[in-house]
C-alpha positions in Angstrom: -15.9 -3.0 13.6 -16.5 -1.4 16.9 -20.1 -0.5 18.3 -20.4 3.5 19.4 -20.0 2.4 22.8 -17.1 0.1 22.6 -15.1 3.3 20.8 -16.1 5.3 23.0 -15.0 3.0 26.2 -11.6 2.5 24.2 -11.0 6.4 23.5 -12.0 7.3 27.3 -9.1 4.1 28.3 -6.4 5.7 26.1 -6.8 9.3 27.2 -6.6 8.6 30.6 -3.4 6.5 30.1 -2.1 9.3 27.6 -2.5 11.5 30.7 -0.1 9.1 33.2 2.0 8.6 30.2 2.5 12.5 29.8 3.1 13.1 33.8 5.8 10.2 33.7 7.7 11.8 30.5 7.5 15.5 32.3 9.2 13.7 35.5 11.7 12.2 33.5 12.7 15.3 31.3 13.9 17.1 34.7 17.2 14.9 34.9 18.0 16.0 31.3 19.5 18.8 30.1 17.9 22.6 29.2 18.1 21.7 25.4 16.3 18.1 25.8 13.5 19.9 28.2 12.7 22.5 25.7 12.5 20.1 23.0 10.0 17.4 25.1 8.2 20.8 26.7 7.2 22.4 23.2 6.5 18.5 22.2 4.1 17.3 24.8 2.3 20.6 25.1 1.5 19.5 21.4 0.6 16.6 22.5 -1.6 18.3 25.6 -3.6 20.3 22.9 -4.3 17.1 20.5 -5.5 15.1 23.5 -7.6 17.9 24.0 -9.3 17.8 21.2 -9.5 14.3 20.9 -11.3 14.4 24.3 -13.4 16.7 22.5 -14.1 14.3 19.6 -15.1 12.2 22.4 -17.9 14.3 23.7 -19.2 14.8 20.4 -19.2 11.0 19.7 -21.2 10.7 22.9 -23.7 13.0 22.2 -23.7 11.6 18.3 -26.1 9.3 16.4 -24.7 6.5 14.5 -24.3 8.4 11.3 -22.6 11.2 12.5 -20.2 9.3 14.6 -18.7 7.7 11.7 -17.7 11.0 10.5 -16.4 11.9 13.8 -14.4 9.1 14.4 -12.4 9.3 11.6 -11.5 12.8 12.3 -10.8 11.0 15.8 -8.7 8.3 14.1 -6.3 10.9 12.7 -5.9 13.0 16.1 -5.5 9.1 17.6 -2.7 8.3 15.2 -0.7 11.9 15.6 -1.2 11.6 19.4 0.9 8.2 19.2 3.5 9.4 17.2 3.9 12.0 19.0 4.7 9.8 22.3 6.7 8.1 20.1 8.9 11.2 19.1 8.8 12.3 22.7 10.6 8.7 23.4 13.1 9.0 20.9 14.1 12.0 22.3 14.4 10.8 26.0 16.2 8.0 24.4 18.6 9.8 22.2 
């Protein structure tokens, strides 16, 4: 089980490569066509507004005692897991 810190060191690692990962799939939705950039638009500014508030989490969990950052970080967990399939969706579509 991960210590406070170590969540909070691998939160603050995934955020800032969700961020490079979101400027990479806005760069490659200009080759495709009108339909495809709506679609991955509307998806990553989802996406934009769940990292938010996972970076959110994240400040709380820093200013958090241990107790309360086990309730935090499985609200955390659930932002974590719809943030990755939303990427994931975001592929698919760039793929399809």
């Amino acid at each position: 089980m991960a210590t406070r810190e170590q969540y909070i060191d691998k939160l603050e690692k995934q955020l800032r490569e969700w961020n490079q990962q979101i400027d990479t799939l806005q760069e490659k939705a200009q080759g495709e066509s009108e339909e495809i950039k709506t679609k991955i638009s509307d998806r990553l500014e989802e996406l934009k507004a769940r990292r938010s508030e996972l970076n959110e989490k994240l400040d709380r969990i820093k200013d958090s005692g241990e107790e309360t950052f086990e309730k935090i970080k499985e609200d955390a967990e659930v932002l974590w897991k719809d943030v990755k399939e939303g990427f994931s969706e975001v592929r698919s579509i760039l793929k399809g």
